[in-house]
VMD Tcl script that draws the C-alpha trace (Angstrom):
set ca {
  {-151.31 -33.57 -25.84}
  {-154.71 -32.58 -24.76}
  {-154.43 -29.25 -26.94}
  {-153.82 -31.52 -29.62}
  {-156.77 -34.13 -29.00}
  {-159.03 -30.72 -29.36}
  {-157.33 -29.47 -32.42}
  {-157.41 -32.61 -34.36}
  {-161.03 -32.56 -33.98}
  {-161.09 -30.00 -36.39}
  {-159.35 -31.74 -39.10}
  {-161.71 -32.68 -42.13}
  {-160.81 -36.52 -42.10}
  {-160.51 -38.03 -38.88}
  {-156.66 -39.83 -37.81}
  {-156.91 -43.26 -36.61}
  {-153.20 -43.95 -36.49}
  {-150.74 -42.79 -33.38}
  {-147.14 -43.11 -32.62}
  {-146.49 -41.59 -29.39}
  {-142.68 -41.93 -28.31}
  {-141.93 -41.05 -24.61}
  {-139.15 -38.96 -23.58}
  {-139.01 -39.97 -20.15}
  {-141.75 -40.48 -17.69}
  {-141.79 -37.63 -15.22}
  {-144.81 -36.34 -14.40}
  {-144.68 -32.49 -16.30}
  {-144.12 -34.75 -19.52}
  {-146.31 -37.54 -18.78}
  {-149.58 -36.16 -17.19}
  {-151.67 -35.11 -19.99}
  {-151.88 -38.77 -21.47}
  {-155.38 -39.48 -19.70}
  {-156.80 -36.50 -21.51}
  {-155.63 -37.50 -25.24}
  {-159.07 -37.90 -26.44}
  {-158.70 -40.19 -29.51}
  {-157.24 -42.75 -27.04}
  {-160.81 -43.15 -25.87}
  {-161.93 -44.29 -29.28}
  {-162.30 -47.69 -30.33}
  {-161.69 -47.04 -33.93}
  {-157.89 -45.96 -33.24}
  {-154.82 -47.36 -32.67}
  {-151.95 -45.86 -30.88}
  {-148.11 -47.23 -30.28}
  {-146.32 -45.87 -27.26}
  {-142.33 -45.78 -27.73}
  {-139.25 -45.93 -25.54}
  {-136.12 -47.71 -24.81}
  {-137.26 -48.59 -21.49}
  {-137.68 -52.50 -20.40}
  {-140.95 -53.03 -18.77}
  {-142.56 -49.17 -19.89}
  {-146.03 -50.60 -20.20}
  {-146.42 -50.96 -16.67}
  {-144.86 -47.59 -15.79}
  {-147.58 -45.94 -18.36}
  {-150.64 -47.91 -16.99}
  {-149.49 -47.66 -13.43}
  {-149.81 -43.58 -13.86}
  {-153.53 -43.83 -14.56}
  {-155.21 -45.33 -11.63}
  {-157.01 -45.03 -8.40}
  {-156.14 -42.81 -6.25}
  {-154.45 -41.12 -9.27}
  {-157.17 -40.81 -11.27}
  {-160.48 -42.16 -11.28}
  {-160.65 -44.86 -14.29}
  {-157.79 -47.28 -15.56}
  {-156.20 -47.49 -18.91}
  {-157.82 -51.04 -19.10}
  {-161.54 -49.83 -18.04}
  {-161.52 -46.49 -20.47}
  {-159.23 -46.40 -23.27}
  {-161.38 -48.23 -25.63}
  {-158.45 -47.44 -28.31}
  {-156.26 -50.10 -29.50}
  {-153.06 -49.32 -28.14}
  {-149.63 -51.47 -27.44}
  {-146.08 -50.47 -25.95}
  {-142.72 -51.15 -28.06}
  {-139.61 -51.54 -26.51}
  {-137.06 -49.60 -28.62}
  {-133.62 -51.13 -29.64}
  {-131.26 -49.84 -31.71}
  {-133.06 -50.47 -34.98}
  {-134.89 -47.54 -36.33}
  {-138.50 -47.23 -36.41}
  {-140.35 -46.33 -39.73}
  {-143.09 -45.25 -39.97}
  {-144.74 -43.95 -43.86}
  {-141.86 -42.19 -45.27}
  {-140.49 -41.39 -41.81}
  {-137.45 -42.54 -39.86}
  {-137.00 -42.45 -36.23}
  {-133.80 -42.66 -34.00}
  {-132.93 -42.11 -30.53}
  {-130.29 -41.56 -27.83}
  {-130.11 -41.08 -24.39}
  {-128.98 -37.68 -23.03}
  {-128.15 -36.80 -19.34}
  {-131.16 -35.93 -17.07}
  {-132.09 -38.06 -13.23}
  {-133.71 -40.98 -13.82}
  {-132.52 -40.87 -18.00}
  {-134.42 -39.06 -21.03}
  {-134.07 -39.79 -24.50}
  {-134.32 -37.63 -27.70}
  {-135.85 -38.47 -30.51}
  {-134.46 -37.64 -34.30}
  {-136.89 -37.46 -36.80}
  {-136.38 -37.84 -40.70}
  {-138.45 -37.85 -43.96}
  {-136.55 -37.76 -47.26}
  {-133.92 -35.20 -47.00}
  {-135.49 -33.09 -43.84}
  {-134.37 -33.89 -40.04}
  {-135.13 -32.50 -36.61}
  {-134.46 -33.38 -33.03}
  {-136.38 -33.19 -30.12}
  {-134.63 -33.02 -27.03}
  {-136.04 -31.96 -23.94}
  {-134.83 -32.21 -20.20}
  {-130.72 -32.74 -21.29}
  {-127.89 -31.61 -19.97}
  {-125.45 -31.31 -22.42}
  {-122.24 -32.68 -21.77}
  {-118.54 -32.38 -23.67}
  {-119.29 -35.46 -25.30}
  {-121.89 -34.33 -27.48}
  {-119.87 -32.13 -29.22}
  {-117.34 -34.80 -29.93}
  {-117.21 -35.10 -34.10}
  {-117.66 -39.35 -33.35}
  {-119.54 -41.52 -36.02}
  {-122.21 -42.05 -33.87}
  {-122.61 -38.52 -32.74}
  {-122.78 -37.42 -36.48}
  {-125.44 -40.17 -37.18}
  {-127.38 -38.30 -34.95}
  {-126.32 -34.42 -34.99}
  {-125.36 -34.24 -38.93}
  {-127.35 -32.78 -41.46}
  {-130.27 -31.73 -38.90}
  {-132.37 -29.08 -39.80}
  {-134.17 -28.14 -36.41}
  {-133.77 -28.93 -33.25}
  {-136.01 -28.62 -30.32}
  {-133.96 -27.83 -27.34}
  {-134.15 -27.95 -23.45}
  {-132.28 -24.29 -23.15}
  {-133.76 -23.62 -19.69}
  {-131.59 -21.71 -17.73}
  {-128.86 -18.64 -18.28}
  {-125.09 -20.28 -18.09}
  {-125.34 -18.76 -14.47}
  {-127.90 -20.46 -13.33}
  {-126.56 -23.74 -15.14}
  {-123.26 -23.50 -13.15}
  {-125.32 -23.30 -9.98}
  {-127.49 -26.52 -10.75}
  {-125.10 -28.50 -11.97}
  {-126.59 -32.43 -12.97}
  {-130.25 -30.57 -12.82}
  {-130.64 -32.55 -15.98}
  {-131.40 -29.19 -17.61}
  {-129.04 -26.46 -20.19}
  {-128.35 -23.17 -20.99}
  {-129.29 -21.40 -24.10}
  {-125.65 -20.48 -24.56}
  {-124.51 -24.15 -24.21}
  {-127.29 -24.48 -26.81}
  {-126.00 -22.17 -29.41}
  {-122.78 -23.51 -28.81}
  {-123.96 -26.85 -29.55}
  {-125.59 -25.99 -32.80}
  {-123.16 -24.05 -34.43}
  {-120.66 -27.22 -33.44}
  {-123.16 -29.05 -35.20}
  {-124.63 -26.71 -38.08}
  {-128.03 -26.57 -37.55}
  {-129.68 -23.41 -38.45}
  {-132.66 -23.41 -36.80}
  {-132.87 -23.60 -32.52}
  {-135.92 -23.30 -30.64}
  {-135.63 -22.68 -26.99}
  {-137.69 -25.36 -24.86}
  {-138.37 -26.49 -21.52}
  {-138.69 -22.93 -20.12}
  {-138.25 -22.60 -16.81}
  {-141.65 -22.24 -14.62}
  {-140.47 -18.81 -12.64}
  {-139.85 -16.90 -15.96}
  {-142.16 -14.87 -17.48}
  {-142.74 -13.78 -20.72}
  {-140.33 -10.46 -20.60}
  {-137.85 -12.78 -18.91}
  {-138.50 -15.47 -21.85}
  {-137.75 -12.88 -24.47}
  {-134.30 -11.62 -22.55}
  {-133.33 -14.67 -22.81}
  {-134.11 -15.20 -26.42}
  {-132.72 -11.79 -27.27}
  {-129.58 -12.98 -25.16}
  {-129.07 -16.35 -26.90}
  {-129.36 -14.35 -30.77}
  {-126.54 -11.59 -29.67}
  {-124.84 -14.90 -28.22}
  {-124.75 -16.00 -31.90}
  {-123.89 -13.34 -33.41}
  {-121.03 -12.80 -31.60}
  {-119.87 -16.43 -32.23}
  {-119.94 -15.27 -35.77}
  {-122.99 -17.87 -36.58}
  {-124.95 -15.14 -38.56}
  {-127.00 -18.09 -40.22}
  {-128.65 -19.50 -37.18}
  {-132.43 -18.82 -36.35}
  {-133.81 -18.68 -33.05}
  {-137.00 -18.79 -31.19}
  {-138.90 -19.79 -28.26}
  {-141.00 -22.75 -28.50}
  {-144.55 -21.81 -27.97}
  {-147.72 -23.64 -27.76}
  {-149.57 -23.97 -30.42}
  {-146.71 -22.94 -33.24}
  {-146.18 -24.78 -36.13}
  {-143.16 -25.44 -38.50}
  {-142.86 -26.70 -41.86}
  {-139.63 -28.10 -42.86}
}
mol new
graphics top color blue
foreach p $ca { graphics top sphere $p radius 0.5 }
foreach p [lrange $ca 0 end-1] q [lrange $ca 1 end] { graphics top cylinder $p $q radius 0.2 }
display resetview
């Protein structure tokens, strides 16, 4: 979120508006919210998301002494608020947003994402379990007709075996769960810390022969990297 803040400053016309919907608050994916720069300025307003009672205080807790050295109260001059989700989507423009929770200690959520006849899914830190790949009407609300998803794909189906309720997947669990669903385009996230990039790109290689030999010739897939940009 930082890398953002500095790229936005770029941008010809400045954005005032934020939705920012938490996945779950562990530190790796909560960290970088003191250095989101617009937050700092009073002419913005930002809305933090998540299903959690009570999230505002877990949020403001995070940034404080001896954590860090100012308070969300003293320094973020921004106008920001925290909104419980319920099971009512959120819309925002021409923009619908959905969640559900996936498996992961302490709970995560992912987030769908729709505008007109385009959908992705971001879904980090899950374990998937049989029960996503169950063809139920709430399932498909979800799943169906998704163009992209973002997906944690973290470890090889080894490794997955061996950490069993990690919270995390395998990137052949993941191409097993796309082609179940029919989404065409994967992109590998949450990499694992150890790898590095020649290990990254075995696994990628790994996950596309995976496909292939499924028979799911019309799935793309790629690592997540920072910085990259889709258009749908």
């Amino acid at each position: 979120i930082r890398e953002l803040a500095a790229s936005l400053m770029s941008e010809p016309r400045p954005i005032n508006e934020f939705h920012i919907f938490i996945t779950h608050f562990h530190y790796d994916h909560l960290q970088g919210l003191p250095f989101f720069g617009p937050a700092y300025n009073p002419n913005v307003r930002i809305t933090f998301y998540s299903p959690v009672k009570g999230f505002e205080n877990i949020v403001v807790n995070h940034m404080k002494p001896p954590y860090f050295p100012v308070t969300m109260q003293m320094a973020m001059e921004s106008h920001y608020q925290f909104r419980v989700l319920d099971d009512e989507p959120v819309r925002i423009g021409n923009g619908i947003v959905t969640w559900r929770r996936h498996k992961h200690p302490g709970g995560a959520v992912a987030y769908r994402i729709q505008e007109e006849d385009k959908a992705f899914i971001f879904s980090t830190d899950t374990e998937l379990q049989e029960s996503d790949f169950e063809k139920s009407a709430t399932n498909r609300s979800f799943y169906g007709d998704v163009d992209m998803i973002i997906l944690d794909s973290q470890y090889t189906l080894g490794e997955a075996i061996e950490k069993y309720d990690w919270g995390h997947s395998s990137f052949s669990l993941g191409v097993d769960f796309v082609t179940a669903w029919h989404i065409n385009q994967l992109f590998m996230y949450h990499h694992d810390p150890q790898y590095d990039d020649h290990r990254l790109y075995k696994n990628l290689q790994s996950a596309k022969w995976y496909a292939k030999n499924l028979g799911n010739t019309e799935l793309r897939i790629y690592l997540s990297e920072e910085g990259l940009e889709v258009v749908l």
